[in-house]
C-alpha angles and dihedrals in degrees: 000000000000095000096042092099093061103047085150081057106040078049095056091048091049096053091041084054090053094044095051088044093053097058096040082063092044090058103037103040104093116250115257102265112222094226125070096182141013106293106244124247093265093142137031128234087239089045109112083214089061091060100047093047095050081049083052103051116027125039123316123350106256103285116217132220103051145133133204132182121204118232116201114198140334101308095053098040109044097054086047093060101033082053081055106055096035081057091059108123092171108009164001132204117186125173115163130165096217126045114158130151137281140085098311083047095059092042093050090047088047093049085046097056098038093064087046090055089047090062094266114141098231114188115192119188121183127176111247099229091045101046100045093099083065123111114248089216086062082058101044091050091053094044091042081056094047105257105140103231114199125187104204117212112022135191108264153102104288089039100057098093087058103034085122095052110088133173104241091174118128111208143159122166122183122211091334081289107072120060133187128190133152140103105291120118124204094266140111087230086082094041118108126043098287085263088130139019090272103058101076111219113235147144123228127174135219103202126181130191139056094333106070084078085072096045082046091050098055082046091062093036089071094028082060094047094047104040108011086233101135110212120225161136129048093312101066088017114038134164109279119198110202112269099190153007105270132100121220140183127193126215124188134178122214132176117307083007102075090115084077095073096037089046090041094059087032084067097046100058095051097067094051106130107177105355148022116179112180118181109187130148091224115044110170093144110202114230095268090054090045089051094045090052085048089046094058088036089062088050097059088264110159107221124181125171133185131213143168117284128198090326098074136142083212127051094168098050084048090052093043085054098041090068106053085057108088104074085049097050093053100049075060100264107161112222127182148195122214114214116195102077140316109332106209105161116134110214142156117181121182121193097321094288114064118053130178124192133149120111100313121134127199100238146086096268092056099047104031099038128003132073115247149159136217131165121221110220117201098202139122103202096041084054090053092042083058091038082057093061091030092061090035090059084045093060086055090042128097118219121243111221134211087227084056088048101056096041096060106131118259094253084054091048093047096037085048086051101046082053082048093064081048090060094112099049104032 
């Protein structure tokens, strides 16, 4: 035999191949999922109850005194942000799952720097996977000024095991007082106001009040783990009076924690009483979810979601999702495809009265996978404020039948299925 002679060697590539093997498995097998079936309607969504066992169990308890603005696409967001930064007088955290190039992506490295340059500690921290379409020369202008540009999770030896596990929050926090979070990415695809195919449709939110510190707080979890660099005192964490009426609470989901997101909005849509309403540009909903949306359904809820339509960054992720609708559509579930650009909001409503938003997904990658942050707002009149935009994209919506459905042509049944199989990874 040719490789008789080299048994040391044949060993080595033998063991390689183990090893290799083994972390392919580590980062493709999907993660054990806590639920093993749709949580029951023990508590409604107006129960007090409802309110102090979500606190309980999930993040932080619901944390009184803030106020958040809502900022609708580009044009809106990205001043906001940009005011803010250029406002730091000690420092900026800024951890984001996309920053690619462009316009947006020079004004916010020159902002950046020049804040640097003007004394303020500014921490940057990018996934690795989602920034790598940015230019190198956007990262060398921010570190020459000073900006301490961190990629997390990079490939190497000690991260294999987690190569598949990528921040996707979206976070900038100003001087430990002023927080952003949202699904907006650092990219001109999400500049303008969603009136062409060009101008990406998307919500961000400005909030103030006690609860930046959480939002802080997720920001130094992953700067620890990437840098060893531990953030506090009253620089990065100051006293913060309340500043509003609302009360919010933030949920994260780190490694080996990402139940906490899946069981968190598990939660939520079983104490819808009258209405869910979930806006999210990648909707591949696992079977627990599918059964928890059923479940309501059987119970009179009144569920409507909206996705992208034609205009859509991920095929495949649209195809994946397409064929786990049909069950949904027939219990009566409305779904529908926006049509104007890209939708990428990122919205869960109960019952007009409870609202999640932040950089989950619903989908496998977000709650199986990914880091992310959203923050839960108990509050009437911020619910009916994001009804409001919900209803406005609706009008400019179509509806997805179930005779549509049905009628798709055999390749587009084959070719949904095949992205299906794909659900955990896409």
């Amino acid at each position: 035999m040719k490789f008789a002679k080299y048994p040391f060697a044949i060993a080595v590539l033998s063991a390689a191949a183990g090893v290799v093997g083994c972390l392919i498995v580590a980062n493709l097998v999907p993660e054990r999922r806590d639920l093993q079936q749709p949580l029951p309607h023990h508590l409604a969504s107006s129960d007090d109850q409802f309110r102090t066992s979500m606190g309980a169990l999930f993040g932080s308890n619901a944390i009184p005194g803030n106020k958040v603005e809502t900022l609708v696409n580009g044009n809106e967001i990205f001043p906001s942000m940009l005011r803010a930064i250029r406002s730091a007088k000690n420092t900026i955290t800024f951890e984001t799952y996309i920053y690619w190039r462009g316009d947006i992506a020079d004004q916010f490295a020159d902002v950046l720097s020049q804040k640097a340059r003007d004394g303020v500690s500014v921490k940057v921290l990018l996934d690795w996977v989602g920034s790598i379409p940015m230019e190198e020369r956007l990262i060398e202008r921010m570190q020459t000024a000073g900006v301490e540009v961190v990629k997390f999770r990079p490939v190497k030896w000690s991260t294999l095991d987690r190569i598949n596990n990528r921040t996707h929050r979206k976070l900038l926090i100003v001087d430990g007082r002023i927080g952003f979070t949202g699904g907006v990415g650092i990219g001109d695809e999400w500049n303008g106001d969603a009136r062409t195919a060009a101008e990406w449709r998307d919500n961000h939110y400005r909030l103030e009040g006690p609860a930046v510190s959480e939002l802080q707080a997720a920001f130094a979890e992953h700067w620890i783990e990437a840098t060893g660099e531990l953030l506090m005192g009253d620089r990065f964490f100051p006293s913060i009076r309340p500043d509003g009426q609302l009360d919010a609470q933030v949920v994260v989901s780190s490694t080996h924690q990402r139940n906490v997101m899946h069981l968190m909005l598990m939660t939520a849509l079983a104490a819808a009483q009258k209405s869910i309403r979930i806006g999210t540009p990648y909707f591949v909903p696992d079977v627990i979810t599918r059964q928890q949306l059923l479940e309501a359904r059987k119970r009179g809820v009144d569920i409507e979601i909206i996705v992208p339509g034609q205009r859509t960054d991920a095929r495949l992720v649209q195809k994946a999702s397409r064929h786990f609708w049909g069950e949904l559509l027939e219990a009566g579930i409305k779904i529908h495809e926006f049509e104007p650009t890209m939708y990428h909001c990122k919205l869960v409503i109960v019952d007009d009265v409870w609202t999640s938003v932040g950089s989950t997904n619903i989908d496998e990658r977000a709650l199986r996978l990914n880091d992310e942050a959203n923050i839960n707002f108990y509050d009437r009149e911020f619910a009916r404020h994001q009804i409001e935009i919900f209803l406005s994209d609706l009008k400019r919506s179509t509806p997805y039948t179930i005779t549509k459905w049905r009628q798709r042509s055999a390749s587009e049944r084959l070719s949904d299925w095949l992205a299906g199989l794909l659900r955990t990874q896409i």
